[in-house]
N, C-alpha and C positions, 0 to 999 in steps of 0.2 A: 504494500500500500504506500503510495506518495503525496504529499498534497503541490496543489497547484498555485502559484504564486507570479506577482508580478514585478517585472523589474525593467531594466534598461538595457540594452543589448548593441553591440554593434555584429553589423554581420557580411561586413568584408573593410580590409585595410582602407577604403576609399570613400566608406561608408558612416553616416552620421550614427551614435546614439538612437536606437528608438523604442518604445514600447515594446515588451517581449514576454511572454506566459511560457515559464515550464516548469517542472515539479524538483521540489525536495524531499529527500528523503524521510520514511517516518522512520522513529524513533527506534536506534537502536538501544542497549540497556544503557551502553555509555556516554551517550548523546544529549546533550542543552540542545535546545531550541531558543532564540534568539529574535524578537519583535526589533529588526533594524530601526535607531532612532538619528544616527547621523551617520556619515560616511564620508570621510575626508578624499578629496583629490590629490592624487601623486602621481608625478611627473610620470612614474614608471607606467601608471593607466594607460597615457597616451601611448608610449613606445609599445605595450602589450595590441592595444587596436590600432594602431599603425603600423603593425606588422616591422618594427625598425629592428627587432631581434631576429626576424625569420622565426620560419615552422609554426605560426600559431594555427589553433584550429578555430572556426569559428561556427555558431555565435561565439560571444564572447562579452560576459557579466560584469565589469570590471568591479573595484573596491576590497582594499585591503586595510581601512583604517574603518575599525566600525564597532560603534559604541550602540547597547540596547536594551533593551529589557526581556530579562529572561521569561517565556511563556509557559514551555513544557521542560520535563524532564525525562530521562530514562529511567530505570529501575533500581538500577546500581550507581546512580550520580549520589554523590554524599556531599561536593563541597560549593555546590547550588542552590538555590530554591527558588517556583516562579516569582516573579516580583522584583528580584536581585537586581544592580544595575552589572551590565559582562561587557566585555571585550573581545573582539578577536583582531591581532592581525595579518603579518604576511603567510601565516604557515595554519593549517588546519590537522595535520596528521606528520608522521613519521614514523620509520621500522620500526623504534624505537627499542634495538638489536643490539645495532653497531657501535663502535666505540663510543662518536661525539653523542651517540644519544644517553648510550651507559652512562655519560658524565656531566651530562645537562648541557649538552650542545646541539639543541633539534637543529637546529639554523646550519647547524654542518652535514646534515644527514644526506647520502646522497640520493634518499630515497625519500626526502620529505617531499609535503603534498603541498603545495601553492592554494591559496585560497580562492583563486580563480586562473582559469589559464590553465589547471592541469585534469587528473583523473584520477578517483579516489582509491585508494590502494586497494580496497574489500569488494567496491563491487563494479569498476571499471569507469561508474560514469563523468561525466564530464563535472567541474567543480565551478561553480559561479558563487560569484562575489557582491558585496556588500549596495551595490545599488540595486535594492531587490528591497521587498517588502519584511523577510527573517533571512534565517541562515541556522541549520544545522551542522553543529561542529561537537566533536568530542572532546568531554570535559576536560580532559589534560590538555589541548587547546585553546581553552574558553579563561581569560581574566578580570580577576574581579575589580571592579572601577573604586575608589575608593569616596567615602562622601566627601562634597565640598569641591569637588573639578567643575568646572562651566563641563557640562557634554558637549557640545558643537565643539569650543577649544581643546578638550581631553581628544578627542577622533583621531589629530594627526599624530597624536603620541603613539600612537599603534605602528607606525612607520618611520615618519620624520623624527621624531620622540627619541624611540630607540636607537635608531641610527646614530644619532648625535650623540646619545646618553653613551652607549656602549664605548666606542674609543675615547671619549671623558673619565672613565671608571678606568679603565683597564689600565691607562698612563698616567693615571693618578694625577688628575688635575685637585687642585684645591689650593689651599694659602701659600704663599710663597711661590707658588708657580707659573710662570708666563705661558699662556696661551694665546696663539693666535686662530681666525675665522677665516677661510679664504670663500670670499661671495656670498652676498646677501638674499637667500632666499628662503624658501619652506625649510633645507635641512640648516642653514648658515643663521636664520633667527634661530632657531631650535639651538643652536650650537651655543649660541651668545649669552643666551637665559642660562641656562642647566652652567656653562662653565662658570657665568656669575655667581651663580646660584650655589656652588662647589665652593664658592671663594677666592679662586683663583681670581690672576690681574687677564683682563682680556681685551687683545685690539683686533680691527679690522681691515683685512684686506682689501678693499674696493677699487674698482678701475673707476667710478665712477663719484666727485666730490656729493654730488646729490644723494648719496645715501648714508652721510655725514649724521642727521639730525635723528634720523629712524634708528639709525646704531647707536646711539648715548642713548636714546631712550630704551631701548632694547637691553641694556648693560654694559655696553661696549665703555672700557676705561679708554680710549686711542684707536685714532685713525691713520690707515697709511697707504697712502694713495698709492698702487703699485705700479702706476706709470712715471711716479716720479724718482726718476734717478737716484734724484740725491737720500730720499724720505727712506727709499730703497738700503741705501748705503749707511746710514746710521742707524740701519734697525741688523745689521750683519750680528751675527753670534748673540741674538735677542730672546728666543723663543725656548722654551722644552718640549712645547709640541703643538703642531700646528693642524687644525682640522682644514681639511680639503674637500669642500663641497661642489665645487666647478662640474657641472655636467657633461664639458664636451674636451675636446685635447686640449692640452694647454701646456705652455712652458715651464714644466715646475724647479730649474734648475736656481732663479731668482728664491724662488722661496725657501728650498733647502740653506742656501748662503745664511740665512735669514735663522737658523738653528744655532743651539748654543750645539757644543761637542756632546754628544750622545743624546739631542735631542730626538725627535721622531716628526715627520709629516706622514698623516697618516691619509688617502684617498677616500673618499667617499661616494662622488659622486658620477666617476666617469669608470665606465667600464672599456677595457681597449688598448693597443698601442699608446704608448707616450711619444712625441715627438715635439721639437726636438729631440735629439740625443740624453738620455738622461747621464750627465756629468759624475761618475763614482768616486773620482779622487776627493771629494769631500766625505763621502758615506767612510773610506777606508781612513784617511788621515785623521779625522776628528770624530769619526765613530758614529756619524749620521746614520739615522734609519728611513726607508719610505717604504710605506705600512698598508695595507687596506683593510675595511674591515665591514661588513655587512649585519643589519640588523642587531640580534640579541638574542639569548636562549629567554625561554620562558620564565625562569628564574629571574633574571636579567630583566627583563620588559615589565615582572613586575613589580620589582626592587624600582626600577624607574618612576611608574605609576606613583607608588606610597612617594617619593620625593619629592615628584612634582607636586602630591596631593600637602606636604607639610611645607614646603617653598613656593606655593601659589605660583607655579608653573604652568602655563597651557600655549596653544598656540595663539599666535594672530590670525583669523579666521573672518573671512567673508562667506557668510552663509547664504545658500543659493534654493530654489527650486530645480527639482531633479530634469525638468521641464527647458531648465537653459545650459545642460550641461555641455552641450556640444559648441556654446560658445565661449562659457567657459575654460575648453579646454584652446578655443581659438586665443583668450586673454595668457593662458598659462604660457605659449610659446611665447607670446610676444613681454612675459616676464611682469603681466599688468595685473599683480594680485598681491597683496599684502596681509599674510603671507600665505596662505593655502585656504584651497574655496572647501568649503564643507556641506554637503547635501543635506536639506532636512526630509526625509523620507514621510513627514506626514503630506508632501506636497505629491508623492505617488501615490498615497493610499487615497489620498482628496480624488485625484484621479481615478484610480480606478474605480469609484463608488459612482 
């Protein structure tokens, strides 16, 4: 038995967003059920229906940032109940066999299940994501939101959030630490908060003087223009480490200089070749590192949540109708959001009634 539900679909690379009905699965014993109440936008949406990865299959559900209220449970769920506020984000399932899972690293598993975009490891079918009316996930999956987050702001914490959060923890930002942000966007605000928020000292990289006023308020202690030469040259042996949010190539050889000796630049946001030539005689001579690091284990995402929920941490969110998403994601390229659009899903269900 499945129920049938509505959501938003794309159904080819060229293709808008539009109205879509298909079914979730009912209820296995281990399985939340999940009344979707927002659903953050991530860059990664478009690239998955813009086919910019290859191999997708379509349709295609997007949302991986999604906050809601739990409806049903399974039989064996113990650390739910309906009414609860949950979470889910990039991952829904894993072997959870293999080493990274034995050790609380789903996000490493090579056999984890995407929450939209892949197929469910039990019974083959297709997995769709968070722009949809619920969402069936098993409980090991499913996190609990903590009171006191704005919802709409709490959404891109499921994504943007962790991303950030995780190479902040792991290189132990906090007091005494120089941090730097390279790009002001969904994951680069995200960045600026949380390492503020840690207590570390924290500047910003921008090519652009205009995003001067948004980063001080944001937490940013220092700006540094990285087209300027000079601003460039007196920030050399400055940093312990430096989050890298840039989503497309770029020349990171300026920003390593820009390391104390055994600092780290860690990637975030571009998957790919680097070019230029990435310069080594700094990484060997003074013990530089350049690092990548994707999302967060479950543990991890939800060590993040409880943080953000006691440093009043959330996103900058422009909340939308599911109804304008497709030009929304038109604003996202052209970088016209401050900082991430968040869907309110009672504007589907207004619709579908």
């Amino acid at each position: 038995m499945s129920t049938e539900i509505h959501g938003y679909a794309a159904h080819s690379a060229e293709a808008d967003l539009v109205p879509f009905a298909f079914s979730r699965r009912e209820l296995r014993p281990d399985d939340v059920e999940i009344e979707i109440l927002f659903c953050g936008v991530c860059h990664s949406d478009v690239h998955h229906v813009r086919n910019d990865w290859g191999n997708e299959e379509y349709p295609i559900v997007p949302g991986h940032e999604i906050i809601g209220r739990v409806a049903r449970v399974g039989s064996d769920v113990t650390r739910f109940k309906a009414g609860d506020i949950a979470g889910v984000g990039c991952l829904v399932d894993s072997c959870q066999a293999c080493s990274p899972c034995r050790h609380g690293q789903e996000h490493y598993c090579n056999e984890n299940t995407l929450t939209y975009a892949d197929h469910d490891r039990h019974d083959g079918q297709p997995t769709y994501g968070g722009y949809s009316e619920n969402i069936v996930v098993t409980e090991r999956f499913v996190l609990h939101i903590p009171d006191g987050l704005d919802l709409a702001g709490a959404a891109p914490l499921l994504c943007a959030g962790i991303t950030s959060y995780s190479p902040l923890r792991r290189w132990q930002a906090g007091p005494g630490k120089q941090v730097a942000v390279i790009g002001l966007g969904g994951l680069g605000h995200m960045a600026i908060k949380l390492a503020k928020a840690m207590g570390a000292q924290v500047t910003l990289f921008s090519r652009s003087p205009g995003k001067a006023d948004d980063a001080y308020r944001l937490g940013a202690d220092r700006i540094i223009f990285s087209k300027d030469d000079a601003q460039m040259a007196q920030a050399v042996s400055t940093f312990d480490l430096i989050i890298d949010t840039v989503p497309y190539n770029h020349d990171v050889n300026p920003y390593i200089a820009t390391l104390k000796p055994d600092g780290t630049l860690v990637l975030l946001g571009y998957l790919g070749p680097l070019e230029p030539t990435l310069n080594s005689a700094p990484m060997v001579y003074r013990g530089k590192s350049l690092a990548g690091s994707l999302i967060g284990s479950l543990a991890e995402t939800q060590e993040m949540l409880e943080f953000c929920a006691e440093h009043g941490v959330t996103s900058d969110v422009e909340v939308i109708a599911i109804q304008d998403v497709n030009q929304a994601y038109e604003r996202l390229l052209r970088s016209d959001v401050k900082y991430r659009f968040v869907i309110d899903l009672a504007s589907l269900r207004n619709e579908a009634t």
